[in-house]
FIKOLZA-1660 file (N, C-alpha, C; in steps of 0.1 Angstrom, whole numbers, plus 5000, padded with zeros to 4 digits):
% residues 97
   i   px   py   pz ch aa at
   1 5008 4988 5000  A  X  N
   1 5000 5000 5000  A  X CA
   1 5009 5013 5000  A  X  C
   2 5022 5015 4990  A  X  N
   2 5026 5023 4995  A  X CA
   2 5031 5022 4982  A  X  C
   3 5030 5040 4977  A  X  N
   3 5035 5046 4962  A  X CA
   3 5050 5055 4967  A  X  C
   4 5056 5055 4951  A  X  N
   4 5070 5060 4955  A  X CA
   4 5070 5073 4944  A  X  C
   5 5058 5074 4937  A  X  N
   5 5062 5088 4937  A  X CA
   5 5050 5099 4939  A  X  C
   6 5056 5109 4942  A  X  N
   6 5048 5119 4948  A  X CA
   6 5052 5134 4945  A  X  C
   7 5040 5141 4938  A  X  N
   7 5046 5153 4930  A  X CA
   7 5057 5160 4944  A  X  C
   8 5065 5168 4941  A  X  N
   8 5071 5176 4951  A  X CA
   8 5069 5186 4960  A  X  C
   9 5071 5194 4972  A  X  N
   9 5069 5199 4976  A  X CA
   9 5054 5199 4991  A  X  C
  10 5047 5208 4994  A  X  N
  10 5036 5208 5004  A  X CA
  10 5026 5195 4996  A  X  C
  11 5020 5192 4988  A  X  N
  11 5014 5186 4983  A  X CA
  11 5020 5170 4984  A  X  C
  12 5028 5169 4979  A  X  N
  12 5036 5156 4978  A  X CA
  12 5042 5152 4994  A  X  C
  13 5041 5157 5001  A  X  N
  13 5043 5161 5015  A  X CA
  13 5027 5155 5021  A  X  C
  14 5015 5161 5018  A  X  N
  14 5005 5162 5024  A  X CA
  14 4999 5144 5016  A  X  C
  15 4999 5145 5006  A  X  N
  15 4999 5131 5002  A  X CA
  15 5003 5116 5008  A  X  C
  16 5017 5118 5007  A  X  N
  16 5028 5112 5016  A  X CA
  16 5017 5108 5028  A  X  C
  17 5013 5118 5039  A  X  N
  17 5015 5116 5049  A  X CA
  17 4995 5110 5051  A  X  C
  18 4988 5113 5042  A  X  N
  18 4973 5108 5037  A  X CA
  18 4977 5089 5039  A  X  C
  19 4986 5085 5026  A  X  N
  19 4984 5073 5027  A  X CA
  19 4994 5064 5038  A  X  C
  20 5003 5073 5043  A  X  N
  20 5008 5069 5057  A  X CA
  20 4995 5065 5063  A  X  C
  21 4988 5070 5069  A  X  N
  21 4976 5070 5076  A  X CA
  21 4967 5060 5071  A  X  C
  22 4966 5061 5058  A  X  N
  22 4955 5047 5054  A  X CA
  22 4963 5038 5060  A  X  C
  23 4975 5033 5060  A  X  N
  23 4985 5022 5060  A  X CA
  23 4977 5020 5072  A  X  C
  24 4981 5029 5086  A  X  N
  24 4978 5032 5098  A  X CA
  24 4969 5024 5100  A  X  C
  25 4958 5031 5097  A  X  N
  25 4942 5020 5102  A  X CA
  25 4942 5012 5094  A  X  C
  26 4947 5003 5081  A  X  N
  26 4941 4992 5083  A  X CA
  26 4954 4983 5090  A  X  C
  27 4964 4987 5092  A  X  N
  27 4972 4979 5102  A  X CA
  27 4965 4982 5113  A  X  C
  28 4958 4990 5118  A  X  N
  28 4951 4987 5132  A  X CA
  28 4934 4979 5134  A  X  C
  29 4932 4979 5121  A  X  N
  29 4922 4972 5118  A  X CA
  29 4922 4954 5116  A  X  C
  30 4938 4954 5111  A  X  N
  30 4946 4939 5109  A  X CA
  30 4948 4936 5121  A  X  C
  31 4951 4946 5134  A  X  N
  31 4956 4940 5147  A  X CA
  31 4942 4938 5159  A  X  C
  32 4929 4940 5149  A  X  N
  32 4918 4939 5156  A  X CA
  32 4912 4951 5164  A  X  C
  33 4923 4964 5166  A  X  N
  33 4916 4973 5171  A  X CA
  33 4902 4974 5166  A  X  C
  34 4893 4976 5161  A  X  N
  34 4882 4980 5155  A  X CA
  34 4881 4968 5142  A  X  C
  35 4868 4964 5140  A  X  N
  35 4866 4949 5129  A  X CA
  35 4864 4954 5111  A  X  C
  36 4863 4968 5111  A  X  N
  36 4865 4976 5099  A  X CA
  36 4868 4982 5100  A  X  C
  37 4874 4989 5087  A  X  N
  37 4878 5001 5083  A  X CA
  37 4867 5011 5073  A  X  C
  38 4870 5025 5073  A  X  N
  38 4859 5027 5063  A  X CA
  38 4863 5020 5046  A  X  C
  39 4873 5017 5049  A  X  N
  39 4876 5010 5032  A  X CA
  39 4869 4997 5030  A  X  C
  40 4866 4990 5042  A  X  N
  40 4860 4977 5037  A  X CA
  40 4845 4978 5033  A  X  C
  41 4846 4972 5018  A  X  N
  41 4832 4976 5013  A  X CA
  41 4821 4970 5016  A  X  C
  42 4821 4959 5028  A  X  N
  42 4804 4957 5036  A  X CA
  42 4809 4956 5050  A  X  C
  43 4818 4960 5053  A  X  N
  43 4821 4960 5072  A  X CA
  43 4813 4970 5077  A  X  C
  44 4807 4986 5076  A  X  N
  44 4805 4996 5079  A  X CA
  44 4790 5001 5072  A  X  C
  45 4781 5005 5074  A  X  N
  45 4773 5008 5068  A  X CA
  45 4775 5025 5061  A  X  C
  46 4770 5030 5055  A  X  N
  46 4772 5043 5047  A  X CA
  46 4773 5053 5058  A  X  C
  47 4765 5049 5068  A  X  N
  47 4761 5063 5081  A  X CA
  47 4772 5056 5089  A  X  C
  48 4779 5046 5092  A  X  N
  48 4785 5046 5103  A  X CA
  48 4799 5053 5094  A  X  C
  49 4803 5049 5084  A  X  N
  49 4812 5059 5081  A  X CA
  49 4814 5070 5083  A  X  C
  50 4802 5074 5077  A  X  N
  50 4795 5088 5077  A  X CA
  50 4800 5096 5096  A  X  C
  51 4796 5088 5104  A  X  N
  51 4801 5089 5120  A  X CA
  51 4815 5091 5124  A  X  C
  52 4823 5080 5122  A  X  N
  52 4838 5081 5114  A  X CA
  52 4845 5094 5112  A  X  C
  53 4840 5101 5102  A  X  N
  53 4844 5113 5096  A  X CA
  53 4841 5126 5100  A  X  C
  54 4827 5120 5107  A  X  N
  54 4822 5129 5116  A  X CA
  54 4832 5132 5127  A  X  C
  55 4836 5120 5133  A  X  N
  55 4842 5122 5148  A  X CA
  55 4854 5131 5141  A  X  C
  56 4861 5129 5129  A  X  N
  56 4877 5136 5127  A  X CA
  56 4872 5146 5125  A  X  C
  57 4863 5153 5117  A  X  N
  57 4859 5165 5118  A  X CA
  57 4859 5173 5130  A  X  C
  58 4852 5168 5138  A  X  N
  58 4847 5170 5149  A  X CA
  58 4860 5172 5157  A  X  C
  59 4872 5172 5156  A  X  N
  59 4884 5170 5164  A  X CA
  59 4886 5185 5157  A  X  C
  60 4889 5186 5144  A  X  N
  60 4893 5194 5132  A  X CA
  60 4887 5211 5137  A  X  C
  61 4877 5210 5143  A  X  N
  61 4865 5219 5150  A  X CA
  61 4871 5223 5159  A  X  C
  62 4870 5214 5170  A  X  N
  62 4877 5214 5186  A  X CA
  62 4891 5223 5184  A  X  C
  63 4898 5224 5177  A  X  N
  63 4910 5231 5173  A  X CA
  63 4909 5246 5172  A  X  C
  64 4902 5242 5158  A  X  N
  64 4895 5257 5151  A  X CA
  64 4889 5267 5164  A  X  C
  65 4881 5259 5170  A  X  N
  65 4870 5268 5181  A  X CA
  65 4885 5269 5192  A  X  C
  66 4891 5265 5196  A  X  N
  66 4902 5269 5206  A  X CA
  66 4911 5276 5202  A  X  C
  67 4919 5279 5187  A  X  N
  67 4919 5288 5179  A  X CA
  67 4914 5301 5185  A  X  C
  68 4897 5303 5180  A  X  N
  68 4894 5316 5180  A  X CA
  68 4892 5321 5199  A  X  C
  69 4890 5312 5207  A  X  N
  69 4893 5314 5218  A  X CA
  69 4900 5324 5221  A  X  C
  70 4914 5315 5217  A  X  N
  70 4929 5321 5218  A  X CA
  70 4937 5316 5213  A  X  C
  71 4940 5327 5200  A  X  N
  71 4952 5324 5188  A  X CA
  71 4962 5315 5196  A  X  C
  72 4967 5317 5206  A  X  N
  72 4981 5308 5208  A  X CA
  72 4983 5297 5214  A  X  C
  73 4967 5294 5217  A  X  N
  73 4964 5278 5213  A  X CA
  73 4963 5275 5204  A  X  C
  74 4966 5279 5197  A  X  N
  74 4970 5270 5183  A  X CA
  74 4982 5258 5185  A  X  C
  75 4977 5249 5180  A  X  N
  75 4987 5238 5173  A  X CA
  75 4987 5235 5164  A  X  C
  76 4994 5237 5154  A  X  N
  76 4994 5234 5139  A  X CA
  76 4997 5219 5136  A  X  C
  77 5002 5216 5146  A  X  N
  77 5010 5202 5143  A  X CA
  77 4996 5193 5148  A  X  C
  78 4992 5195 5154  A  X  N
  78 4977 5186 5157  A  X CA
  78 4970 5193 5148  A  X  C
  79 4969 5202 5147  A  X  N
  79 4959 5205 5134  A  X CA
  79 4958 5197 5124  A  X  C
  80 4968 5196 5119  A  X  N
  80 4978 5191 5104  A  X CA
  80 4974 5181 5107  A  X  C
  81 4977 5172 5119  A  X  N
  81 4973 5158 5122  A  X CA
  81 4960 5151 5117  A  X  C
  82 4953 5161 5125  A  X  N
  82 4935 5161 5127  A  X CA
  82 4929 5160 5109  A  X  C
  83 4933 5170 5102  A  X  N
  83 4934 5172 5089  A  X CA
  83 4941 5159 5080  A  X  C
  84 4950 5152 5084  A  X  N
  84 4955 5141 5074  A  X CA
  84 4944 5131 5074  A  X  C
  85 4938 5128 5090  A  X  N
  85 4934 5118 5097  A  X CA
  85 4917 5118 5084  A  X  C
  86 4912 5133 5082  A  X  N
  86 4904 5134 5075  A  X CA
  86 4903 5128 5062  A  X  C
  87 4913 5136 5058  A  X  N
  87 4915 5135 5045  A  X CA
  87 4914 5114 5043  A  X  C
  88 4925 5112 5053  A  X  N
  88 4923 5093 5050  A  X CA
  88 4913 5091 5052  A  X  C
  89 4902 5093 5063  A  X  N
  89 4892 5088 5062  A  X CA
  89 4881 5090 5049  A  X  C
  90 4885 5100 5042  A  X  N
  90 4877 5103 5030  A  X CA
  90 4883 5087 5019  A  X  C
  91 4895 5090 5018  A  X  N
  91 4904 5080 5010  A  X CA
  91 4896 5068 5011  A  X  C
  92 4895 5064 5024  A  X  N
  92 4893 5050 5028  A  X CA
  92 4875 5050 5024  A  X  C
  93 4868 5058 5025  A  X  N
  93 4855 5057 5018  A  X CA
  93 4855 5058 5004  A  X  C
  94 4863 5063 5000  A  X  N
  94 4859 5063 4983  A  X CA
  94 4864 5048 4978  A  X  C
  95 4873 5044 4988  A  X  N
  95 4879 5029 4979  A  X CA
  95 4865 5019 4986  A  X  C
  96 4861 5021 4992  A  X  N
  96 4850 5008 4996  A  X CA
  96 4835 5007 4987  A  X  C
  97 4838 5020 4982  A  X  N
  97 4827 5023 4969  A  X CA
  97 4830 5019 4957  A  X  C
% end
């Protein structure tokens, strides 16, 4: 599950670190943490994915809203995190379709 090339720069960077993460859960998926992934295409139903993506969003928020709190809670590095974590979970739905 793992490509060797990748355009250069933020993007090829932000890619990179997308299918890092798919790797991620279904190796945590293979070690039984949880009995699907959103990639398996009859383990999960449409809405529990849907939940899934919800919850990473939902992290993605928690940031943002702490953010406007107070700019210097910011973490970009958990942001950035929160934001890959998304992005794979989108990845891992489109392949189970």
């Amino acid at each position: 599950m793992s490509y060797t090339i990748w355009p250069d720069g933020p993007t090829g960077d932000v890619l990179q670190q997308v299918n890092a993460e798919r790797y991620r859960q279904e190796e945590l998926r293979a070690q039984g943490k949880f009995p699907a992934s959103c990639a398996t295409p009859n383990g999960l139903t449409n809405a529990e994915k849907f939940s899934v993506l919800g919850e990473e969003v939902g992290e993605v928020a928690r940031h943002v809203t702490e953010e406007r709190i107070d700019p210097a809670r910011l973490d970009r590095a958990k942001l950035r995190k929160e934001l890959i974590e998304v992005a794979a979970v989108c990845v891992a739905w489109a392949e189970s379709l």
